[in-house]
N, C-alpha and C positions, 0 to 999 in steps of 0.2 A: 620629430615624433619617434622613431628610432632610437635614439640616445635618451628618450624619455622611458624607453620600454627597459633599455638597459639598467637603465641608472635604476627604475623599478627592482627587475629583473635583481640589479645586485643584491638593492636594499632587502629583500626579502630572503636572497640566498645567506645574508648574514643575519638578519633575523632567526633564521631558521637555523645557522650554525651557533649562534649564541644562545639559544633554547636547548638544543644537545648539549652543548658543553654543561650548561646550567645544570640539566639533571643528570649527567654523570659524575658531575662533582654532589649531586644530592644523594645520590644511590650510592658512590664511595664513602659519604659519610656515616647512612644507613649504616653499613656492610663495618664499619670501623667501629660504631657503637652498639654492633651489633642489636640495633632498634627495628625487632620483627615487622612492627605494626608501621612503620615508614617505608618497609620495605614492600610489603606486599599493595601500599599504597601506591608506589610507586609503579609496581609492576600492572597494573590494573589503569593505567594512565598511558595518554599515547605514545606509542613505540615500545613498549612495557623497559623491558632491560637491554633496548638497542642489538646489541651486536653477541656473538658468541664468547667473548671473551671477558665480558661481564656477564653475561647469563651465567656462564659456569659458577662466578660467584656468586652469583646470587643464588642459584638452585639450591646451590651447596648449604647456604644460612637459612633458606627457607624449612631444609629435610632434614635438618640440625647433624648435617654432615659430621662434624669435628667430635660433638656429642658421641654420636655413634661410631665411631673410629675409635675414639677410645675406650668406649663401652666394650667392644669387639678385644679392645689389645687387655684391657683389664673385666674379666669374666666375672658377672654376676653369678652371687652363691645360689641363686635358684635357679638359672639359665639350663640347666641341665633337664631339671624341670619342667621348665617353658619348652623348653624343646619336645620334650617325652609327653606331654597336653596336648600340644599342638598336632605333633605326629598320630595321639587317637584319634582325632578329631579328624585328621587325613584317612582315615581307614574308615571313616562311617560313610565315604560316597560311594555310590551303586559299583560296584566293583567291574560290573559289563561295560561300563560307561570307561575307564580309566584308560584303554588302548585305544581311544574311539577322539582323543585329542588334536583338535584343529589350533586350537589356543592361539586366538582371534583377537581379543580384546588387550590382555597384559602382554604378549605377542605384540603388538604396535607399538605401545605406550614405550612398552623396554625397548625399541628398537630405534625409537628417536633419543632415548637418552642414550645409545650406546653410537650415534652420530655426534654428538655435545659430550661423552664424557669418555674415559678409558675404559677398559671392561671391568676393572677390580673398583672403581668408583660410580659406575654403574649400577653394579650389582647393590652394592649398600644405598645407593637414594634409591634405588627403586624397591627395597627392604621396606620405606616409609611411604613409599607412596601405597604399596601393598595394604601396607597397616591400616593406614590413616585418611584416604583420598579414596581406592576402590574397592574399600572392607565388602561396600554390601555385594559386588559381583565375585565374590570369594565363596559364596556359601553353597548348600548341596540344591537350591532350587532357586531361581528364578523370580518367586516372585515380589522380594522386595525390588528389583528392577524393573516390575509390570507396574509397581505400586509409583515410581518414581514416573513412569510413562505418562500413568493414567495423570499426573501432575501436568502435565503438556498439555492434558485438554482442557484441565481447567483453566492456566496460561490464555491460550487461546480463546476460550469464552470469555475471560475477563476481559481483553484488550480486543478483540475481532469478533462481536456473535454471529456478523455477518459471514467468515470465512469459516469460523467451528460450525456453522450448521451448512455450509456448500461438504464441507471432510466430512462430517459423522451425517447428513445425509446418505453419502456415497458408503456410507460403511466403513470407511476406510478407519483402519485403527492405530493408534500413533507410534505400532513398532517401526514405521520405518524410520524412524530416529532413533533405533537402537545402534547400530555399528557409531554413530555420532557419539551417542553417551558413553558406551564403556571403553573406546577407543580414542577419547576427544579428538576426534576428527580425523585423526589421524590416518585413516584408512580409506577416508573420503577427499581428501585433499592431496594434489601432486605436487603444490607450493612449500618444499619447506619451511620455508622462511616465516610461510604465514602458520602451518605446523605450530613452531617455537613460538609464536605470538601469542597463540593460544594457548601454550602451555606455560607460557608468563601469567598468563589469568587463570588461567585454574590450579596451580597452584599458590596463587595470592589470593584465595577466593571460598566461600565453604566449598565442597564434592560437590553440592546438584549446579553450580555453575554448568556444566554441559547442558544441563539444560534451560537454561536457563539462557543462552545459546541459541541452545536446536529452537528455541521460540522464537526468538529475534530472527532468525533467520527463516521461519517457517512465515511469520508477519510480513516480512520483506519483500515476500513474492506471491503476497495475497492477488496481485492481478493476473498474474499467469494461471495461478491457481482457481480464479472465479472463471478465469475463459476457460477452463476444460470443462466441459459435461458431466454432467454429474455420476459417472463411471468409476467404479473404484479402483481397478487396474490404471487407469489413466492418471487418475489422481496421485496415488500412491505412488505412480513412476516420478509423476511430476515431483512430489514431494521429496523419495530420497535420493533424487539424486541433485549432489550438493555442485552447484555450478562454482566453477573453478576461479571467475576472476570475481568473488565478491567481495565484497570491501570491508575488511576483514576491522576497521578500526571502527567503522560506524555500527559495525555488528555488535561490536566490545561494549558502546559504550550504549547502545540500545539493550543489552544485554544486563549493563550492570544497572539501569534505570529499571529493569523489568525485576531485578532481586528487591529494591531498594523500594518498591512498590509492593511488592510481593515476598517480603523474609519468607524462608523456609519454612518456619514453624506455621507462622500466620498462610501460606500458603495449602497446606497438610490441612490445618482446621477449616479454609475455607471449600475446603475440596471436599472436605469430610474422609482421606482418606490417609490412614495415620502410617507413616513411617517406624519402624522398630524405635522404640527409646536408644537402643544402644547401635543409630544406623551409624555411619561414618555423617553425617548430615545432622543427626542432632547430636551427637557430642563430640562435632567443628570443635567449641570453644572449649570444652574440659576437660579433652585430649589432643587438643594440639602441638603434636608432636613432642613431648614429654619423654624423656628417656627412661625416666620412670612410668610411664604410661606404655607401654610395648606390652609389656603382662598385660596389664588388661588388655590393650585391644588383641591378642591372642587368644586369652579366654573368651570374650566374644566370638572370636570363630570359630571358636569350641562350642560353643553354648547349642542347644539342640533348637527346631524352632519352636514347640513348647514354651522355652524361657524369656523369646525373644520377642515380648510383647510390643506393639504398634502405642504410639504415642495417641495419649485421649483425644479423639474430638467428637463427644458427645455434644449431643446437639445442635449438627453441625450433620446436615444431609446435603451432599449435591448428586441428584438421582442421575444427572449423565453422566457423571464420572465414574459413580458406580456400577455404572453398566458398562462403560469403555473398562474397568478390572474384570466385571465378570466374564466378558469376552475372551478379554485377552489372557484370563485362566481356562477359560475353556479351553480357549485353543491350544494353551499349555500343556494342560494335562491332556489331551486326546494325541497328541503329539512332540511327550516328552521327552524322546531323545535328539529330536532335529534340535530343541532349544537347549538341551542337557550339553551335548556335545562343546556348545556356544559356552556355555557360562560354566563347568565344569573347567576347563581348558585355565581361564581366568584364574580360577581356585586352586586346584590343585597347584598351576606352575608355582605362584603365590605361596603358599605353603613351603613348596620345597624349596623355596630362596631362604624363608624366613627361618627353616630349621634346617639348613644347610650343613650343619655339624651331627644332622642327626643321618647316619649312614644307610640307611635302609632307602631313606628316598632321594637322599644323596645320589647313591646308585640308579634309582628309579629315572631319574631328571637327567644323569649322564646316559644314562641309554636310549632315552628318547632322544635325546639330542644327537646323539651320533646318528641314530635312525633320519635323520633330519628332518625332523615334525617340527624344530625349533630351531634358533640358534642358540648355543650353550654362552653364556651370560659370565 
């Protein structure tokens, strides 16, 4: 019996070593033909990119590292430009707000790529992740991030109406998956390893992936959650806080069944409740990561809110949803600076990487930093 377990026992240990080798010779081949759409397949598949030593690679081909490197050695004739757009665009936030920086959310995210990468190779992928991945918590308000929330409860009602009517019963409203979204987990979890996991999938992934996440995992622990009483502090406790040994691959791939069910867009229309045309979510595909695409998504965060209209989903009402936005703008605006502080922090840092040549906030971002609000990047 023994020698029966072994002999198992082996078969399976080399099963399981001949699957690894398998996809690090697939992901080497990715990363050689430089074939993006293999790559982020890949990373979205169990183990995503294995170990650190190939993540670097891959991160690198996903943020179009080399692109940008040389972008950087060889100066665009409008770059000066972009620079000086972008820096007005820095000067339209609430100016009382700008020494009130806890910078919470890009704060994390930068601070696991500066565990994976050196500081000067840091600083440039997290230039693309700024751009392209958490454009929409870059801006002067909050509530294209209420809007992406209020998408949770629809999540939730779609797959559980049993468990969305025990939560919004209790009142409870879905910010407590906020530090989850703008921070992919990051802030919530003490496992690096599972950290990197996840940021294998999110970036092989469109931007609302976190939430898409925060669902699978909010689903997961619908029986804990039906045994509390229908109290909203209890609730709420129970919800954000993200337990430390969960099983981070069955979450991935419950995760990536709940997009694959639910695209983005078709998501938004069933919700009724529309995302910016120009969110980092709807234009995934027709700016990803482009080296010629940096202007625009610059001028996007220049863009006033005004310009920045909500994708149509006329004729398309879901009345809870729209009640879980109206709240959660109420509670916004009655108490703008506890959420200002939050999502400003994000922005501005953001800004000042991306017009890092432009010396006024250059200056600005090195004195916060030595102040130690931050780590200097």
């Amino acid at each position: 019996m023994t020698r029966r377990r072994t002999k198992s026992a082996t078969k399976r240990h080399r099963k399981g070593a001949s699957a690894t080798s398998k996809k690090i010779a697939e992901i080497n081949d990715a990363l050689k033909e430089n074939d993006i759409a293999a790559l982020r397949h890949l990373g979205r598949t169990m183990g995503g990119f294995l170990n650190d030593s190939i993540r670097r690679k891959a991160w690198r081909a996903l943020l179009g590292y080399e692109n940008r490197q040389q972008s950087i050695h060889d100066k665009h004739k409008d770059e000066s430009q972009v620079a000086l757009d972008v820096a007005r665009s820095f000067n339209t936030f609430p100016k009382g707000q700008r020494q009130k920086i806890s910078c919470e959310g890009f704060h994390d995210i930068a601070s696991v790529f500066a565990l994976v990468f050196n500081e000067k190779d840091a600083g440039i992928l997290m230039e693309n992740v700024a751009l392209f991945f958490v454009r929409d918590a870059m801006l002067e308000s909050l509530d294209p991030i209420l809007r992406q929330l209020t998408l949770m409860d629809t999540l939730i009602q779609k797959e559980d109406p049993e468990l969305h009517e025990h939560i919004t019963g209790a009142g409870v409203l879905p910010y407590y998956c906020l530090s989850w979204v703008i921070t992919w987990f990051s802030h919530d979890l003490d496992d690096v390893n599972k950290i990197l996991r996840l940021f294998d999938l999110f970036l092989c992934s469109n931007p609302l992936m976190p939430l898409y996440l925060s669902a699978a995992l909010v689903l997961s622990r619908r029986k804990q959650v039906l045994m509390e009483e229908c109290d909203p502090s209890m609730i709420h406790t129970t919800l954000s806080k993200v337990p430390q040994d969960i099983p981070i691959e069955h979450l991935i791939q419950w995760a990536i069944k709940l997009e694959t069910a639910y695209p983005p867009k078709s998501l938004q229309r069933e919700s009724g409740i529309g995302l910016d045309q120009v969110s980092a979510i709807n234009t995934y595909e027709d700016l990803w990561l482009m080296e010629a695409s940096r202007e625009q998504a610059c001028n996007i965060i220049a863009m006033s809110p005004e310009e920045r209209l909500p994708m149509d989903t006329s004729g398309m009402h879901d009345s809870s949803a729209q009640k879980i936005l109206g709240r959660l703008r109420a509670i916004y605006h009655r108490d703008t600076a506890m959420w200002s502080v939050l999502l400003l922090s994000t922005g501005v840092v953001a800004l000042a990487i991306i017009t890092s040549n432009t010396d006024a906030i250059r200056e600005w971002w090195m004195t916060l930093g030595s102040a130690g609000h931050f780590p200097l990047l």
